[in-house]
Gaussian input, Z-matrix of N, CA and C with variables (Angstrom, degrees):
# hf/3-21g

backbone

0 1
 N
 C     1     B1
 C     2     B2     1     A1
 N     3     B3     2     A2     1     D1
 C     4     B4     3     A3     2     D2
 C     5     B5     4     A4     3     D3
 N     6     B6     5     A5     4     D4
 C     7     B7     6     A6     5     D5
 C     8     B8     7     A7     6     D6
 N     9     B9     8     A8     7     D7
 C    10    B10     9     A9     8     D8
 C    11    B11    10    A10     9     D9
 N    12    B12    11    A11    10    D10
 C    13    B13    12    A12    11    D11
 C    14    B14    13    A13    12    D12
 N    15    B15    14    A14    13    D13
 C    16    B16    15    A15    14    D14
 C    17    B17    16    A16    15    D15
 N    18    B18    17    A17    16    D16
 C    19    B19    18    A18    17    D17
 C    20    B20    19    A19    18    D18
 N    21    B21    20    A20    19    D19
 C    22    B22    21    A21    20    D20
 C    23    B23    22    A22    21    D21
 N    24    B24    23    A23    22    D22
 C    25    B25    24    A24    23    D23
 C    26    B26    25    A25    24    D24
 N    27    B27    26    A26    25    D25
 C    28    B28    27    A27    26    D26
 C    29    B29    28    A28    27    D27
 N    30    B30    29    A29    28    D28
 C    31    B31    30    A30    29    D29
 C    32    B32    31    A31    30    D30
 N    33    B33    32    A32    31    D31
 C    34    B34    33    A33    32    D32
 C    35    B35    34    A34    33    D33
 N    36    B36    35    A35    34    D34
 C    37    B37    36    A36    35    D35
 C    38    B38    37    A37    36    D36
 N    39    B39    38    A38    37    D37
 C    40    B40    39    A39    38    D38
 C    41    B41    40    A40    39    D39
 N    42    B42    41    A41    40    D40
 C    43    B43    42    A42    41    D41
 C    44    B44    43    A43    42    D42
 N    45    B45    44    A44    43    D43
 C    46    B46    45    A45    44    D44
 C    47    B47    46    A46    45    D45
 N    48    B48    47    A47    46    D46
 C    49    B49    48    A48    47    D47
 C    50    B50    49    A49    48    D48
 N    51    B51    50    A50    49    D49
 C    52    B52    51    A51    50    D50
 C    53    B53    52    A52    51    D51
 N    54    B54    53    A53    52    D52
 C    55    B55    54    A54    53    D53
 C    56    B56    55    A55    54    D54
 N    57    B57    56    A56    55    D55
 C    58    B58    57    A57    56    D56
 C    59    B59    58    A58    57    D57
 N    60    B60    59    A59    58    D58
 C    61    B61    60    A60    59    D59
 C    62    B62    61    A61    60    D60
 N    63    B63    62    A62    61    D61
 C    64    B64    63    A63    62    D62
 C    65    B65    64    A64    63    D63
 N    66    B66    65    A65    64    D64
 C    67    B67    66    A66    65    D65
 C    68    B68    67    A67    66    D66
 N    69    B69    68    A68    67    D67
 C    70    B70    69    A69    68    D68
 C    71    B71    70    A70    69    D69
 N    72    B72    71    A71    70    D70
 C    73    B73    72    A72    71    D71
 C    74    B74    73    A73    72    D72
 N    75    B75    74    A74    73    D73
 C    76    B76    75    A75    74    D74
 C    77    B77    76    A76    75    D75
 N    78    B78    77    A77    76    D76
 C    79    B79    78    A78    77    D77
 C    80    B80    79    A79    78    D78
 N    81    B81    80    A80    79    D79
 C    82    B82    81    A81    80    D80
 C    83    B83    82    A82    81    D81
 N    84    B84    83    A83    82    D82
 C    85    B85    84    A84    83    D83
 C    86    B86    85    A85    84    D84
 N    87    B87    86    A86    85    D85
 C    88    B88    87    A87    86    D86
 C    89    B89    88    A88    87    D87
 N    90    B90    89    A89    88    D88
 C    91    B91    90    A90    89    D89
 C    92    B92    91    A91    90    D90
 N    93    B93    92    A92    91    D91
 C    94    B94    93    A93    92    D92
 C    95    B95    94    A94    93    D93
 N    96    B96    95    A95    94    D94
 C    97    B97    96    A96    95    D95
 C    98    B98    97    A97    96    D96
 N    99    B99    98    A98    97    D97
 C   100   B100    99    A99    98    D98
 C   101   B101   100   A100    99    D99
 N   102   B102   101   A101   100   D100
 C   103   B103   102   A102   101   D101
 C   104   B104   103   A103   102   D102
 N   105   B105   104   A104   103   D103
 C   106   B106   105   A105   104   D104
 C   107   B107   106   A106   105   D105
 N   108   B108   107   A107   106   D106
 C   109   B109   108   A108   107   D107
 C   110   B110   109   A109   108   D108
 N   111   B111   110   A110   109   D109
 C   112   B112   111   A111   110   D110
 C   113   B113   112   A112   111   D111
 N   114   B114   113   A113   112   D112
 C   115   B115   114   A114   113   D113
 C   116   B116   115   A115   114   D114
 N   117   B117   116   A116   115   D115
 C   118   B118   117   A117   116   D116
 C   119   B119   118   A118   117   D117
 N   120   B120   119   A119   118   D118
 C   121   B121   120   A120   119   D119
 C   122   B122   121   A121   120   D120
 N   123   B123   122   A122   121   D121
 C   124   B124   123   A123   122   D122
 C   125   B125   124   A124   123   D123
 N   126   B126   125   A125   124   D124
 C   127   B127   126   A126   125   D125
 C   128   B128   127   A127   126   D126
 N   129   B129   128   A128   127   D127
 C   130   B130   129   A129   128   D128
 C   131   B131   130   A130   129   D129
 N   132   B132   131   A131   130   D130
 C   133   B133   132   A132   131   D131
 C   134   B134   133   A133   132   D132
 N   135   B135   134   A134   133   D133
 C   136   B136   135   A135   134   D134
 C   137   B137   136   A136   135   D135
 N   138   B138   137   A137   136   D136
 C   139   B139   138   A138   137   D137
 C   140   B140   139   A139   138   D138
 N   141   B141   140   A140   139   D139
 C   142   B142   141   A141   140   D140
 C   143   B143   142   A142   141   D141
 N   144   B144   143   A143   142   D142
 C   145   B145   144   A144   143   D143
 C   146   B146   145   A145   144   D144
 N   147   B147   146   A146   145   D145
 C   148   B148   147   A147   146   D146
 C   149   B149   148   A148   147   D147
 N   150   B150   149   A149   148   D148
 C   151   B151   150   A150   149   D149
 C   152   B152   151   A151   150   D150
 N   153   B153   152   A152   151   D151
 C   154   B154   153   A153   152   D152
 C   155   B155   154   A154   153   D153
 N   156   B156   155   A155   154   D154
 C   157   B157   156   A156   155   D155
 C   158   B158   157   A157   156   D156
 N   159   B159   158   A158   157   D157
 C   160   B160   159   A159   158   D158
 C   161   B161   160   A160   159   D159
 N   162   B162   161   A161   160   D160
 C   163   B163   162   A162   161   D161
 C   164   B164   163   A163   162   D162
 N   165   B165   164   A164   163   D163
 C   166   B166   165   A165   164   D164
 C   167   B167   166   A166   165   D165
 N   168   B168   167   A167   166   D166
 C   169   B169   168   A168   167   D167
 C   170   B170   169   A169   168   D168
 N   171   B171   170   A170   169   D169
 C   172   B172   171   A171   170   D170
 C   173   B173   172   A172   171   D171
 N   174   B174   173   A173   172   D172
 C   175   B175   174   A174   173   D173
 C   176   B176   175   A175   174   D174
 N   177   B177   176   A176   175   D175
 C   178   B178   177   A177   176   D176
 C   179   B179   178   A178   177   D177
 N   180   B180   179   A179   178   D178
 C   181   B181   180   A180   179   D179
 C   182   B182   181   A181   180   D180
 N   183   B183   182   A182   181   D181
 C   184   B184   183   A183   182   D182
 C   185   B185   184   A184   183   D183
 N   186   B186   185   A185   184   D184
 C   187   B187   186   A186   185   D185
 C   188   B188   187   A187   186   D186
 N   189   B189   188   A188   187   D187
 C   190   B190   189   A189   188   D188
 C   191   B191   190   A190   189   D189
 N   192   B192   191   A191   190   D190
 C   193   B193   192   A192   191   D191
 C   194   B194   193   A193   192   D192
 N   195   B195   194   A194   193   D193
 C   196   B196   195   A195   194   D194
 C   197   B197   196   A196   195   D195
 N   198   B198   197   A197   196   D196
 C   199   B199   198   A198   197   D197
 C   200   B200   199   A199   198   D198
 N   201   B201   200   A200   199   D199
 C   202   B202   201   A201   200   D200
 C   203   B203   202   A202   201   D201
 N   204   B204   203   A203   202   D202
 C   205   B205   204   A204   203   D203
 C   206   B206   205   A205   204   D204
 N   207   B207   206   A206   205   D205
 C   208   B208   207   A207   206   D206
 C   209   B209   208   A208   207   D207
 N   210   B210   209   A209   208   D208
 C   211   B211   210   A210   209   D209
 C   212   B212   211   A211   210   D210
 N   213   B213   212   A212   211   D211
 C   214   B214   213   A213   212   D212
 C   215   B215   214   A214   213   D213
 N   216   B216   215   A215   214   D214
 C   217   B217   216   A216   215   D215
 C   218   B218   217   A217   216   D216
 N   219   B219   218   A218   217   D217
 C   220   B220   219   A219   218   D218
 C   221   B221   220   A220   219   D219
 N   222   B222   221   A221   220   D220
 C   223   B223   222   A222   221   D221
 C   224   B224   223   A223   222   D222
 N   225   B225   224   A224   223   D223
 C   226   B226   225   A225   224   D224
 C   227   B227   226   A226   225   D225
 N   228   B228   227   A227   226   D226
 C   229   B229   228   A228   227   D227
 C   230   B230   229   A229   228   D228
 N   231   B231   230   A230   229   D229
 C   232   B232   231   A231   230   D230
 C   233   B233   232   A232   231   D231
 N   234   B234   233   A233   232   D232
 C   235   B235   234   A234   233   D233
 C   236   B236   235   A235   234   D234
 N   237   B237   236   A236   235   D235
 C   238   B238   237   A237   236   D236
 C   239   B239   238   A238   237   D237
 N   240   B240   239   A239   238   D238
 C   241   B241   240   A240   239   D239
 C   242   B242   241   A241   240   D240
 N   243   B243   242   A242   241   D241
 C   244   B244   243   A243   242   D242
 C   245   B245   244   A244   243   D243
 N   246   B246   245   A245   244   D244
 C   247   B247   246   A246   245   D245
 C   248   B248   247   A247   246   D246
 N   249   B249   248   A248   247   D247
 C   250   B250   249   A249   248   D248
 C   251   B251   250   A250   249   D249
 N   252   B252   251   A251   250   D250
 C   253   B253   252   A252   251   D251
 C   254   B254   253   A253   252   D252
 N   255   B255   254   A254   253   D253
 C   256   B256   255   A255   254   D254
 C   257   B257   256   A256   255   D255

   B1=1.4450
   B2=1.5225
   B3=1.6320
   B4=1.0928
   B5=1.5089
   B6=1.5234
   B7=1.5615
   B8=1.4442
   B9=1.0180
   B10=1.5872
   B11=1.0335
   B12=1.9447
   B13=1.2891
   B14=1.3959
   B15=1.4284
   B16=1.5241
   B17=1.6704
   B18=1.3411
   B19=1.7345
   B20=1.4980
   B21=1.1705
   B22=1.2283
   B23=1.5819
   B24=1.4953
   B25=1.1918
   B26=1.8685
   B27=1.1634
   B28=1.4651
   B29=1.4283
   B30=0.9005
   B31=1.6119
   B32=1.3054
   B33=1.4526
   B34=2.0853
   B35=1.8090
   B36=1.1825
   B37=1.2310
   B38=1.3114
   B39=1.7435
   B40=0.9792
   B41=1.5047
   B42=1.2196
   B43=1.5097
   B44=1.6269
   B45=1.6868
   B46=1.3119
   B47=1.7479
   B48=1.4228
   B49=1.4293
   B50=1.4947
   B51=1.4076
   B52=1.4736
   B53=1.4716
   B54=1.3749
   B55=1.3624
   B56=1.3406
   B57=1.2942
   B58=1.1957
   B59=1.8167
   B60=1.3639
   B61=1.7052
   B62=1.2908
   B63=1.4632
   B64=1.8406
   B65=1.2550
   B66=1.7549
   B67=1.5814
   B68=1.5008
   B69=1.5166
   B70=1.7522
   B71=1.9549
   B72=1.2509
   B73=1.5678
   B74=1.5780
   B75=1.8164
   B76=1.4339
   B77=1.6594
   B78=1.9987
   B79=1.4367
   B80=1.6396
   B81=1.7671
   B82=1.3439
   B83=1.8486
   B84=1.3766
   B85=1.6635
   B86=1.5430
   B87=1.5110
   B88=1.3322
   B89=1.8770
   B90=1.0735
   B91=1.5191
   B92=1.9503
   B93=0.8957
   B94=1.5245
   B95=1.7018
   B96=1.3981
   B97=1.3412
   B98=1.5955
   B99=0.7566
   B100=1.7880
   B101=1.4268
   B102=1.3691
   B103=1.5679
   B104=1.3576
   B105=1.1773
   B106=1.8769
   B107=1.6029
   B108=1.7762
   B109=2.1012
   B110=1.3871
   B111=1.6221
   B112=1.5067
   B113=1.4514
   B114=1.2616
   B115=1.4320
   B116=1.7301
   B117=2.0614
   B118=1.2414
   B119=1.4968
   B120=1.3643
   B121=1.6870
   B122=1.7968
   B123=0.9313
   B124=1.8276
   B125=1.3383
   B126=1.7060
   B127=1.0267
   B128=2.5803
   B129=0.9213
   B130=1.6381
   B131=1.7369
   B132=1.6109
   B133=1.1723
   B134=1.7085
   B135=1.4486
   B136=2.0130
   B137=1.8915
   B138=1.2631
   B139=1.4236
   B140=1.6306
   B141=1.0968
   B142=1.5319
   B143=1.5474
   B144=1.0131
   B145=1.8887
   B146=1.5808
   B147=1.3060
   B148=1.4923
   B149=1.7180
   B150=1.3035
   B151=1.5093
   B152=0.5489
   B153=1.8383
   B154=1.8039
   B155=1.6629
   B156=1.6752
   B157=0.8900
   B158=1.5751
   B159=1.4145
   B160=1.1540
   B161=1.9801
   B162=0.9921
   B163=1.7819
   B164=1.5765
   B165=1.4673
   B166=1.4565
   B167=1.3945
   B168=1.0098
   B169=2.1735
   B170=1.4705
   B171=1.0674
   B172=1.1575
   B173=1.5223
   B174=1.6999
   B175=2.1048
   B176=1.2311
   B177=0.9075
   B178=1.6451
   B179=1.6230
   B180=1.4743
   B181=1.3298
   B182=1.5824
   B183=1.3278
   B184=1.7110
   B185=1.4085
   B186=2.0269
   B187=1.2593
   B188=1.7340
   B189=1.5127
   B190=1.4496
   B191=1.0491
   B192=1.5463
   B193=1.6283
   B194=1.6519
   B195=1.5598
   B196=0.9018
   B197=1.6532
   B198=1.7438
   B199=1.8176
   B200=2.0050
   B201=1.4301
   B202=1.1578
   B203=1.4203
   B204=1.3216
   B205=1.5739
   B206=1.7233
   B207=1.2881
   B208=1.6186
   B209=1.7091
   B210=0.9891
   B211=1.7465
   B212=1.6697
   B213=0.8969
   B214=1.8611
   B215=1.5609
   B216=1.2548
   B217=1.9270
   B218=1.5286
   B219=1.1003
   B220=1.4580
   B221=1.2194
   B222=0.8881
   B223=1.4345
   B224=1.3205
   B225=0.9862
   B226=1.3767
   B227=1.4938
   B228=1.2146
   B229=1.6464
   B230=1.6957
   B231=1.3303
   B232=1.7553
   B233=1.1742
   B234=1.3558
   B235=1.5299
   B236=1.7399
   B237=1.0327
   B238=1.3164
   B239=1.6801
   B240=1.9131
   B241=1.8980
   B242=1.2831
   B243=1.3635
   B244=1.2059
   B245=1.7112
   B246=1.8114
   B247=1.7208
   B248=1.6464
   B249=1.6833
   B250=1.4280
   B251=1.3062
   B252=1.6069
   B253=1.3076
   B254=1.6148
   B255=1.3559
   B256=1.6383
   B257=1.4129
   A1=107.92
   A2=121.63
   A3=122.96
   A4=103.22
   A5=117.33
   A6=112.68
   A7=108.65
   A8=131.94
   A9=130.21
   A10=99.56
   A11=119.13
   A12=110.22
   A13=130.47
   A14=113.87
   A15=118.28
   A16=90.30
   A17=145.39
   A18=135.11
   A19=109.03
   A20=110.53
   A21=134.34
   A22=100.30
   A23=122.51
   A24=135.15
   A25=98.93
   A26=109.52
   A27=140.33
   A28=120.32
   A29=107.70
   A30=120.72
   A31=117.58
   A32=97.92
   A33=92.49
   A34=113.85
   A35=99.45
   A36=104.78
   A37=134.95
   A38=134.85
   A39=114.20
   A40=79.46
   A41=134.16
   A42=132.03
   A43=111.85
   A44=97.32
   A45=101.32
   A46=99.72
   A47=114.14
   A48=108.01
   A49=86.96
   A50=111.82
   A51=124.96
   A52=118.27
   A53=109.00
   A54=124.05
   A55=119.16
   A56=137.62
   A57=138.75
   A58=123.38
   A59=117.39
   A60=124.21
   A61=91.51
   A62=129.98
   A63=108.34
   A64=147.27
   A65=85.96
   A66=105.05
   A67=112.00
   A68=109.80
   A69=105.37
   A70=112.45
   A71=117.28
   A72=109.87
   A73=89.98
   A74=76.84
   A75=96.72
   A76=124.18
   A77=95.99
   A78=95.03
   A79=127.31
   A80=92.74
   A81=82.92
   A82=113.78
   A83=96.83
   A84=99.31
   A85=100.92
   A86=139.55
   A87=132.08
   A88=128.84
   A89=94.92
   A90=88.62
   A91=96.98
   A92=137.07
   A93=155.95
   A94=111.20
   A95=110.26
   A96=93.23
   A97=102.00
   A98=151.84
   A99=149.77
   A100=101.24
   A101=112.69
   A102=137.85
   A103=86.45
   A104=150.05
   A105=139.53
   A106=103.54
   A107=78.73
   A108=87.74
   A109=101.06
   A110=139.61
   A111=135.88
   A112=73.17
   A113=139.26
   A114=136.96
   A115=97.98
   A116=123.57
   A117=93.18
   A118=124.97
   A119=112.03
   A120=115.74
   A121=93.47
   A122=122.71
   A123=115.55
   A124=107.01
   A125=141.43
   A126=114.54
   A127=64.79
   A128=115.09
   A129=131.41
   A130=82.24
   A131=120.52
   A132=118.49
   A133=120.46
   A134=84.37
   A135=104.86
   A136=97.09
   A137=108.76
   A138=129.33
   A139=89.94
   A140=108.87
   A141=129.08
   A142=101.08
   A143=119.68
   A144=108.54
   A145=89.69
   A146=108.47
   A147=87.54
   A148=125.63
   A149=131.53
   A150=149.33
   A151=108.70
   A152=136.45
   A153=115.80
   A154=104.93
   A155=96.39
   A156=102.46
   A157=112.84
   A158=118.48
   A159=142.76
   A160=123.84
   A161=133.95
   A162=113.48
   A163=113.45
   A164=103.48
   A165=89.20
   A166=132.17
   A167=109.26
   A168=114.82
   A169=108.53
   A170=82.33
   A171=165.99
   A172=110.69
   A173=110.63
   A174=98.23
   A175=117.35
   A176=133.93
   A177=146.34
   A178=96.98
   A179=103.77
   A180=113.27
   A181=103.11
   A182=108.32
   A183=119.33
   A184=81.63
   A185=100.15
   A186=109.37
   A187=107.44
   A188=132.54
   A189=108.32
   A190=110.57
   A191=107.23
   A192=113.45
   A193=113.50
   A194=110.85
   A195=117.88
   A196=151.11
   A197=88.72
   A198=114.83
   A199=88.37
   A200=119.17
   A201=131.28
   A202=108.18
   A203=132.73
   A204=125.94
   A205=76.84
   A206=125.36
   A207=99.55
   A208=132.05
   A209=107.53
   A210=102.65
   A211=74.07
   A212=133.14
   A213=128.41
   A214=91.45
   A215=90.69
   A216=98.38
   A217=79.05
   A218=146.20
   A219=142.91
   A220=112.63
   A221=146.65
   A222=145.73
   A223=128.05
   A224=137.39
   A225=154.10
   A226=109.69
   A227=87.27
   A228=104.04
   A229=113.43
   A230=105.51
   A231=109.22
   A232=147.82
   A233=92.33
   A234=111.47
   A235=92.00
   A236=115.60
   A237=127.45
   A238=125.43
   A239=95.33
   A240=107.81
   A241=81.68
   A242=144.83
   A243=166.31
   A244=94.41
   A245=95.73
   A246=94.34
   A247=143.02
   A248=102.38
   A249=127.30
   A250=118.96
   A251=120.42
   A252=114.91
   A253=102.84
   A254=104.70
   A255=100.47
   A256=124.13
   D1=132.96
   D2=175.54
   D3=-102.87
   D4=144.55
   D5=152.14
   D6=-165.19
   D7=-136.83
   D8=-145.96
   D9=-78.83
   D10=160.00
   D11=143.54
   D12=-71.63
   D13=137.37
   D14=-177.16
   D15=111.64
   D16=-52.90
   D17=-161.29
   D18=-58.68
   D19=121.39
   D20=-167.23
   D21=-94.00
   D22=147.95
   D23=147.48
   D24=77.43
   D25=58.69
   D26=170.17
   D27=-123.32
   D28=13.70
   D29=-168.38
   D30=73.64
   D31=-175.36
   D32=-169.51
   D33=-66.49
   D34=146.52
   D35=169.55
   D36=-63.07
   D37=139.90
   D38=-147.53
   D39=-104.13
   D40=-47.50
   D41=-177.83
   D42=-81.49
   D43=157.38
   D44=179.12
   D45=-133.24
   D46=166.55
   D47=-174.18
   D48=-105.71
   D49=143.85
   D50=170.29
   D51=-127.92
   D52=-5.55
   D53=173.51
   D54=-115.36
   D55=128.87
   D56=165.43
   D57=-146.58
   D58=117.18
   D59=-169.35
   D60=61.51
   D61=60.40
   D62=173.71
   D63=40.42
   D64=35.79
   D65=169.85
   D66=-140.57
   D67=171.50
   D68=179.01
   D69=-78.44
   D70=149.26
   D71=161.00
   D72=-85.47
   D73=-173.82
   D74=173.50
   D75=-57.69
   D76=-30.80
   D77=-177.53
   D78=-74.26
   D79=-17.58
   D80=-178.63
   D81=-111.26
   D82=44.22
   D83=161.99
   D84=-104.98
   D85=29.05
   D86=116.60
   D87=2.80
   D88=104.34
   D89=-166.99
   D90=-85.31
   D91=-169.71
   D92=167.34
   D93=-62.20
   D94=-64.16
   D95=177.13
   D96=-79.33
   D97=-13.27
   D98=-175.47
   D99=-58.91
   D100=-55.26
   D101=-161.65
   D102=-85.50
   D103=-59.48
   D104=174.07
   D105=-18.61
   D106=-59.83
   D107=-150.32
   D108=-71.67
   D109=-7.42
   D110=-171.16
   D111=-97.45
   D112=-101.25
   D113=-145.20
   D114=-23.72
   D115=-62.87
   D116=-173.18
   D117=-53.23
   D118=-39.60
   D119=-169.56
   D120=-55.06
   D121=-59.55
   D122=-176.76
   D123=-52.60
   D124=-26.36
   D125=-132.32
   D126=-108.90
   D127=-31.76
   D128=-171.47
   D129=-48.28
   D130=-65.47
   D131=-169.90
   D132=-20.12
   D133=-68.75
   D134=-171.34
   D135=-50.38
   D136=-177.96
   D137=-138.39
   D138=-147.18
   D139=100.83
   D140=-173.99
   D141=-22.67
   D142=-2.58
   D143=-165.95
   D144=-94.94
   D145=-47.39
   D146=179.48
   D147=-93.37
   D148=34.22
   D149=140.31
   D150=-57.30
   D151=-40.92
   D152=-165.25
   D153=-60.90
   D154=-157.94
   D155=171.16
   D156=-123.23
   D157=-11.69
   D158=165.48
   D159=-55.32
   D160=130.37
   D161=-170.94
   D162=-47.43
   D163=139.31
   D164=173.49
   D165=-81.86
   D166=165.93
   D167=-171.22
   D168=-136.72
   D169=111.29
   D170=-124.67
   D171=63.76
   D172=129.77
   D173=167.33
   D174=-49.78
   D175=146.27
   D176=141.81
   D177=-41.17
   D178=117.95
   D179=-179.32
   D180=-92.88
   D181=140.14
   D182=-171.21
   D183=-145.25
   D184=130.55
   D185=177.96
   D186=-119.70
   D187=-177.49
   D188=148.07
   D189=-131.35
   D190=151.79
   D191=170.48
   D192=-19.13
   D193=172.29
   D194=151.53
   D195=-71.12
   D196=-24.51
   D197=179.93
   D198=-79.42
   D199=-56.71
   D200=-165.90
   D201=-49.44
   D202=-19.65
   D203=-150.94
   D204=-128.56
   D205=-64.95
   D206=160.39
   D207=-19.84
   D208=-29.35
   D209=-154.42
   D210=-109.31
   D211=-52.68
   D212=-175.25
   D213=-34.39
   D214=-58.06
   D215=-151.15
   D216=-59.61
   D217=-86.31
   D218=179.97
   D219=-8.06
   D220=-109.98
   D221=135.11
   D222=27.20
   D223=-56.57
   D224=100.75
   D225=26.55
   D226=-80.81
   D227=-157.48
   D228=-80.52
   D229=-28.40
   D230=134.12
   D231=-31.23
   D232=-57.90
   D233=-172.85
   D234=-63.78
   D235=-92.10
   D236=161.32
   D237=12.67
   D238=-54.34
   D239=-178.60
   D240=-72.60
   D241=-82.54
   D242=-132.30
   D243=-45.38
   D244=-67.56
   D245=176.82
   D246=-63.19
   D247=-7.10
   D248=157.55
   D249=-63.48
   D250=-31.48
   D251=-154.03
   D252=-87.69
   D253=165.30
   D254=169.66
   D255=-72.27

């Protein structure tokens, strides 16, 4: 499930911040082999259908939060007045 930044309790996060004011955090003093061995453990996770290179079959279902599909539709529906107007 994708949704906002900041929504908590969506499962683990897929991004991490490693930059902040033009410097490294803690997360991103990641050395090369560190960052190897997490990419394999993430890449072990997935379910051989989506390794190929071909679409997967079944898709990989990606849903969004509830705040997230709110603010689309928001957004959205902006974009939209905005492109009506003269």
């Amino acid at each position: 499930m994708i949704g906002l930044s900041g929504e908590r309790d969506l499962g683990r996060p897929l991004l991490r911040q490693v930059m902040e004011a033009g410097a490294r955090t803690p997360e991103g003093l990641m050395d090369l082999e560190e960052a190897r061995k997490l990419a394999q453990v993430e890449l072990a996770r997935l379910p051989d259908r989506l390794l190929a290179l071909d679409a997967a079959d079944p898709p990989y279902a990606v849903r969004m939060s509830a705040k997230l599909q709110a603010y689309r539709t928001k957004v959205a529906s902006e974009v939209a007045g905005e492109a009506t107007e003269p």
